[in-house]
C-alpha positions in Angstrom: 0.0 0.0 0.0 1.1 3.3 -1.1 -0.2 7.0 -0.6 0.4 9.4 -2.5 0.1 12.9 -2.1 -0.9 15.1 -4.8 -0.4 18.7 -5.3 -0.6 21.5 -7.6 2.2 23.6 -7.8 1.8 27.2 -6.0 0.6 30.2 -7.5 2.7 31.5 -10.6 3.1 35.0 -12.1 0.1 34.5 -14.4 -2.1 33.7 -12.3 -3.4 37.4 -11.6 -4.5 37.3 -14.7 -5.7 33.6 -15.6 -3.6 33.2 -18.1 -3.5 29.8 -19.3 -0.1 28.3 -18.2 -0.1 24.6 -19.9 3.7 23.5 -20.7 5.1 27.2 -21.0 7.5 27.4 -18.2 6.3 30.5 -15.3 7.6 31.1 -12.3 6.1 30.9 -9.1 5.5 34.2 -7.8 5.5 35.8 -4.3 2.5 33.9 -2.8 3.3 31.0 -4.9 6.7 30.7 -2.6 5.0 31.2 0.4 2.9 28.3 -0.1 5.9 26.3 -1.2 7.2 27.2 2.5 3.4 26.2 4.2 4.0 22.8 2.0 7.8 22.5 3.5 6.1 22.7 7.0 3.6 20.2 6.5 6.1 17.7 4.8 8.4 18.1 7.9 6.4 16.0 10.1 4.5 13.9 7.1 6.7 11.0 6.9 7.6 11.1 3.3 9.8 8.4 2.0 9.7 10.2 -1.8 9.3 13.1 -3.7 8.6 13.5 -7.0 7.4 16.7 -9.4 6.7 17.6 -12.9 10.1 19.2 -14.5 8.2 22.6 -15.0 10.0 25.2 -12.9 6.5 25.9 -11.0 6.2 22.4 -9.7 10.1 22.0 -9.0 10.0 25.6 -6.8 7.0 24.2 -5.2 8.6 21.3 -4.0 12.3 22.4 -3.5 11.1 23.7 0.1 9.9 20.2 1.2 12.9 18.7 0.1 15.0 20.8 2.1 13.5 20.1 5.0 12.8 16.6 4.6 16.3 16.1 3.1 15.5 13.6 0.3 16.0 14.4 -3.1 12.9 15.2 -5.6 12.7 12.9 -8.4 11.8 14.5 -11.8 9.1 12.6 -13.9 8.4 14.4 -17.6 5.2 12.8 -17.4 3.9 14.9 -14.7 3.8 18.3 -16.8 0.7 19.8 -17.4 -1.1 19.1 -20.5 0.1 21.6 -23.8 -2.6 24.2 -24.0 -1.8 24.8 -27.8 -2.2 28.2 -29.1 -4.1 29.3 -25.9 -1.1 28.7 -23.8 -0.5 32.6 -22.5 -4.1 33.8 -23.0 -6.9 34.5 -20.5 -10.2 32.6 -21.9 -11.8 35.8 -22.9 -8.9 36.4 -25.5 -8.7 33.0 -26.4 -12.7 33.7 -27.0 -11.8 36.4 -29.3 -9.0 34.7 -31.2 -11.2 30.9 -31.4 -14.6 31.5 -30.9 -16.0 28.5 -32.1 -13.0 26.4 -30.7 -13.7 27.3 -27.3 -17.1 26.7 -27.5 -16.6 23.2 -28.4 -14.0 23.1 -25.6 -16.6 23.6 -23.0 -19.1 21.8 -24.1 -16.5 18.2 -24.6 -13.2 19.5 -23.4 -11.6 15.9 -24.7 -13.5 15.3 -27.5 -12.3 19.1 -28.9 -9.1 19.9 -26.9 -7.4 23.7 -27.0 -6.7 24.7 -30.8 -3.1 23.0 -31.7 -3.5 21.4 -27.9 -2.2 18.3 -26.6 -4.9 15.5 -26.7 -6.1 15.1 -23.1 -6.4 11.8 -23.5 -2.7 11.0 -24.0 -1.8 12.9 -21.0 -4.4 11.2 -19.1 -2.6 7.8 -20.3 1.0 9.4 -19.1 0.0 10.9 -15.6 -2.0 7.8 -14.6 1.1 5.7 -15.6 3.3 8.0 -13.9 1.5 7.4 -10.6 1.0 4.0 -10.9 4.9 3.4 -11.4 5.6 6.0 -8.6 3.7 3.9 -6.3 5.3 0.4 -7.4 8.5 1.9 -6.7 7.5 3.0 -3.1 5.8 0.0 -1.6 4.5 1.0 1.5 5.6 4.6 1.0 4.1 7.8 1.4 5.0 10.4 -1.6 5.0 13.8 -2.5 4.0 14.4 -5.8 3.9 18.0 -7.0 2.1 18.6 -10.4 -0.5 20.9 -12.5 -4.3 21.6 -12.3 -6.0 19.9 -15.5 -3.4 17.0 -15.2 -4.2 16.0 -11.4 -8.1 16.4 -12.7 -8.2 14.2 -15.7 -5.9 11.4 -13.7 -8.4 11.5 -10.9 -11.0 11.1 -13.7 -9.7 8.5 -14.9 -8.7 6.4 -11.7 -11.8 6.4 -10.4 -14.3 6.0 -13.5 -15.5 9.5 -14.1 -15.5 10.2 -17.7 -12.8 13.0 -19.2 -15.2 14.9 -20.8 -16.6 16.0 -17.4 -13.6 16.7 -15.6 -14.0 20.6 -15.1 -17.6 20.0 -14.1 -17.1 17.5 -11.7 -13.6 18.7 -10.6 -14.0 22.4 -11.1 -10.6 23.5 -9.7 -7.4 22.5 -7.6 -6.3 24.4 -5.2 -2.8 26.0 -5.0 -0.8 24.1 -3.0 -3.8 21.9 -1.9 -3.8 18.3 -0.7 -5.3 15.3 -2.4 -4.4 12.3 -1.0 -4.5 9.2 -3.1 -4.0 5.2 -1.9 -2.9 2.3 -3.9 -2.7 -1.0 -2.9 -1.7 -3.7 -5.9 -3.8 -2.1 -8.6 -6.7 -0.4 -7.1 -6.5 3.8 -6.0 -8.7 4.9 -3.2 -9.4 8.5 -3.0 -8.7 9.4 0.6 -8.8 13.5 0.4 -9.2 15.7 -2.3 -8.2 19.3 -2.1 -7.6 19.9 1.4 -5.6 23.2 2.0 -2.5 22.8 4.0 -3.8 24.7 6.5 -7.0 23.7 7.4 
Protein backbone atom coordinates (compact mmCIF):
# COMPACT_ATOMS: atom_id res chain seq x y z
CA UNK A 1 0.00 0.00 0.00
CA UNK A 2 1.08 3.31 -1.14
CA UNK A 3 -0.18 6.97 -0.59
CA UNK A 4 0.42 9.41 -2.50
CA UNK A 5 0.05 12.92 -2.07
CA UNK A 6 -0.85 15.09 -4.78
CA UNK A 7 -0.42 18.67 -5.26
CA UNK A 8 -0.56 21.51 -7.58
CA UNK A 9 2.21 23.58 -7.85
CA UNK A 10 1.85 27.20 -5.97
CA UNK A 11 0.61 30.21 -7.46
CA UNK A 12 2.72 31.54 -10.65
CA UNK A 13 3.07 35.02 -12.11
CA UNK A 14 0.14 34.51 -14.40
CA UNK A 15 -2.07 33.71 -12.28
CA UNK A 16 -3.37 37.35 -11.56
CA UNK A 17 -4.45 37.31 -14.68
CA UNK A 18 -5.70 33.59 -15.59
CA UNK A 19 -3.61 33.23 -18.09
CA UNK A 20 -3.45 29.77 -19.35
CA UNK A 21 -0.13 28.28 -18.21
CA UNK A 22 -0.08 24.56 -19.95
CA UNK A 23 3.75 23.52 -20.68
CA UNK A 24 5.11 27.18 -20.95
CA UNK A 25 7.49 27.40 -18.16
CA UNK A 26 6.33 30.47 -15.30
CA UNK A 27 7.58 31.07 -12.30
CA UNK A 28 6.14 30.92 -9.07
CA UNK A 29 5.50 34.20 -7.83
CA UNK A 30 5.48 35.79 -4.27
CA UNK A 31 2.54 33.87 -2.81
CA UNK A 32 3.32 31.00 -4.89
CA UNK A 33 6.73 30.72 -2.62
CA UNK A 34 5.01 31.18 0.45
CA UNK A 35 2.85 28.26 -0.10
CA UNK A 36 5.95 26.29 -1.21
CA UNK A 37 7.19 27.17 2.47
CA UNK A 38 3.44 26.17 4.23
CA UNK A 39 3.98 22.80 1.96
CA UNK A 40 7.84 22.54 3.46
CA UNK A 41 6.07 22.71 7.04
CA UNK A 42 3.63 20.22 6.49
CA UNK A 43 6.12 17.70 4.78
CA UNK A 44 8.36 18.14 7.92
CA UNK A 45 6.45 16.00 10.09
CA UNK A 46 4.49 13.89 7.05
CA UNK A 47 6.69 10.96 6.92
CA UNK A 48 7.57 11.05 3.28
CA UNK A 49 9.77 8.40 2.00
CA UNK A 50 9.69 10.22 -1.84
CA UNK A 51 9.31 13.11 -3.74
CA UNK A 52 8.61 13.53 -7.04
CA UNK A 53 7.40 16.70 -9.35
CA UNK A 54 6.66 17.62 -12.90
CA UNK A 55 10.15 19.17 -14.46
CA UNK A 56 8.20 22.59 -14.96
CA UNK A 57 9.98 25.22 -12.86
CA UNK A 58 6.51 25.88 -10.99
CA UNK A 59 6.22 22.38 -9.68
CA UNK A 60 10.07 21.99 -9.02
CA UNK A 61 10.05 25.56 -6.78
CA UNK A 62 7.02 24.23 -5.19
CA UNK A 63 8.56 21.26 -4.00
CA UNK A 64 12.32 22.45 -3.46
CA UNK A 65 11.15 23.67 0.10
CA UNK A 66 9.88 20.22 1.24
CA UNK A 67 12.87 18.73 0.06
CA UNK A 68 15.04 20.83 2.11
CA UNK A 69 13.54 20.08 5.01
CA UNK A 70 12.83 16.65 4.64
CA UNK A 71 16.35 16.15 3.08
CA UNK A 72 15.48 13.61 0.26
CA UNK A 73 16.03 14.41 -3.11
CA UNK A 74 12.94 15.20 -5.62
CA UNK A 75 12.70 12.87 -8.43
CA UNK A 76 11.84 14.54 -11.80
CA UNK A 77 9.10 12.64 -13.95
CA UNK A 78 8.43 14.35 -17.55
CA UNK A 79 5.15 12.77 -17.45
CA UNK A 80 3.86 14.89 -14.75
CA UNK A 81 3.78 18.31 -16.84
CA UNK A 82 0.72 19.81 -17.44
CA UNK A 83 -1.09 19.10 -20.46
CA UNK A 84 0.12 21.65 -23.78
CA UNK A 85 -2.60 24.19 -24.00
CA UNK A 86 -1.75 24.83 -27.76
CA UNK A 87 -2.24 28.18 -29.11
CA UNK A 88 -4.05 29.28 -25.91
CA UNK A 89 -1.14 28.75 -23.81
CA UNK A 90 -0.48 32.55 -22.50
CA UNK A 91 -4.10 33.82 -23.01
CA UNK A 92 -6.87 34.54 -20.52
CA UNK A 93 -10.19 32.65 -21.92
CA UNK A 94 -11.78 35.76 -22.95
CA UNK A 95 -8.87 36.41 -25.50
CA UNK A 96 -8.66 33.01 -26.42
CA UNK A 97 -12.70 33.72 -27.04
CA UNK A 98 -11.77 36.40 -29.31
CA UNK A 99 -9.00 34.67 -31.23
CA UNK A 100 -11.20 30.88 -31.39
CA UNK A 101 -14.56 31.50 -30.94
CA UNK A 102 -16.03 28.48 -32.12
CA UNK A 103 -12.99 26.36 -30.73
CA UNK A 104 -13.71 27.31 -27.35
CA UNK A 105 -17.15 26.66 -27.47
CA UNK A 106 -16.61 23.21 -28.42
CA UNK A 107 -14.00 23.06 -25.64
CA UNK A 108 -16.62 23.57 -23.04
CA UNK A 109 -19.08 21.81 -24.09
CA UNK A 110 -16.47 18.23 -24.61
CA UNK A 111 -13.18 19.50 -23.39
CA UNK A 112 -11.55 15.89 -24.72
CA UNK A 113 -13.47 15.32 -27.54
CA UNK A 114 -12.33 19.11 -28.87
CA UNK A 115 -9.11 19.94 -26.93
CA UNK A 116 -7.39 23.71 -27.02
CA UNK A 117 -6.65 24.70 -30.79
CA UNK A 118 -3.09 22.98 -31.69
CA UNK A 119 -3.50 21.42 -27.91
CA UNK A 120 -2.22 18.28 -26.63
CA UNK A 121 -4.94 15.46 -26.69
CA UNK A 122 -6.11 15.10 -23.07
CA UNK A 123 -6.43 11.76 -23.49
CA UNK A 124 -2.75 11.03 -23.97
CA UNK A 125 -1.81 12.93 -21.00
CA UNK A 126 -4.41 11.17 -19.15
CA UNK A 127 -2.62 7.77 -20.35
CA UNK A 128 0.96 9.43 -19.11
CA UNK A 129 -0.01 10.89 -15.61
CA UNK A 130 -2.00 7.81 -14.64
CA UNK A 131 1.09 5.74 -15.62
CA UNK A 132 3.33 8.00 -13.95
CA UNK A 133 1.51 7.42 -10.60
CA UNK A 134 1.00 4.01 -10.86
CA UNK A 135 4.88 3.44 -11.43
CA UNK A 136 5.59 5.97 -8.57
CA UNK A 137 3.69 3.92 -6.34
CA UNK A 138 5.29 0.42 -7.38
CA UNK A 139 8.49 1.91 -6.72
CA UNK A 140 7.50 3.04 -3.14
CA UNK A 141 5.85 -0.03 -1.57
CA UNK A 142 4.48 1.01 1.53
CA UNK A 143 5.62 4.57 1.01
CA UNK A 144 4.11 7.78 1.36
CA UNK A 145 5.03 10.39 -1.64
CA UNK A 146 4.98 13.84 -2.50
CA UNK A 147 3.98 14.38 -5.77
CA UNK A 148 3.95 18.00 -7.01
CA UNK A 149 2.09 18.56 -10.44
CA UNK A 150 -0.54 20.86 -12.47
CA UNK A 151 -4.33 21.57 -12.25
CA UNK A 152 -5.96 19.91 -15.48
CA UNK A 153 -3.44 16.97 -15.17
CA UNK A 154 -4.20 16.01 -11.42
CA UNK A 155 -8.10 16.41 -12.74
CA UNK A 156 -8.15 14.19 -15.70
CA UNK A 157 -5.92 11.41 -13.68
CA UNK A 158 -8.43 11.51 -10.87
CA UNK A 159 -11.00 11.07 -13.69
CA UNK A 160 -9.70 8.49 -14.88
CA UNK A 161 -8.68 6.38 -11.72
CA UNK A 162 -11.83 6.42 -10.44
CA UNK A 163 -14.31 6.03 -13.53
CA UNK A 164 -15.50 9.49 -14.06
CA UNK A 165 -15.52 10.20 -17.74
CA UNK A 166 -12.76 12.98 -19.19
CA UNK A 167 -15.22 14.95 -20.84
CA UNK A 168 -16.64 15.96 -17.36
CA UNK A 169 -13.57 16.67 -15.58
CA UNK A 170 -13.99 20.59 -15.09
CA UNK A 171 -17.64 20.03 -14.07
CA UNK A 172 -17.13 17.46 -11.69
CA UNK A 173 -13.59 18.69 -10.57
CA UNK A 174 -14.01 22.38 -11.13
CA UNK A 175 -10.63 23.49 -9.69
CA UNK A 176 -7.38 22.50 -7.57
CA UNK A 177 -6.32 24.44 -5.22
CA UNK A 178 -2.76 25.97 -4.98
CA UNK A 179 -0.81 24.13 -3.01
CA UNK A 180 -3.82 21.87 -1.88
CA UNK A 181 -3.81 18.26 -0.69
CA UNK A 182 -5.25 15.32 -2.37
CA UNK A 183 -4.38 12.32 -0.97
CA UNK A 184 -4.46 9.19 -3.06
CA UNK A 185 -3.97 5.20 -1.88
CA UNK A 186 -2.89 2.29 -3.89
CA UNK A 187 -2.69 -1.04 -2.93
CA UNK A 188 -1.75 -3.70 -5.88
CA UNK A 189 -3.76 -2.10 -8.60
CA UNK A 190 -6.73 -0.40 -7.09
CA UNK A 191 -6.49 3.75 -6.03
CA UNK A 192 -8.71 4.93 -3.16
CA UNK A 193 -9.43 8.48 -3.01
CA UNK A 194 -8.72 9.42 0.60
CA UNK A 195 -8.75 13.48 0.40
CA UNK A 196 -9.19 15.73 -2.27
CA UNK A 197 -8.24 19.26 -2.12
CA UNK A 198 -7.56 19.91 1.42
CA UNK A 199 -5.62 23.16 2.00
CA UNK A 200 -2.54 22.84 4.02
CA UNK A 201 -3.78 24.74 6.53
CA UNK A 202 -6.97 23.67 7.36
Amino acid sequence: MTRIFLVRHGVTVWHAENRYAGSTDVALDQSGYGQAEQLAAWASDAGLTAIWCSPLTRARETAAPAARVTGLEPQIEERLREIDFGQVEGKTIAEAEQLFPEEIRRFKVDPITFPMPGGEDPRRATLRGVSALREIALAHPQGRVLVVAHSTLIRLALCSLFGIPLARYRIVLPAVRNAALTEIQFENENASLIQYNSPLNS
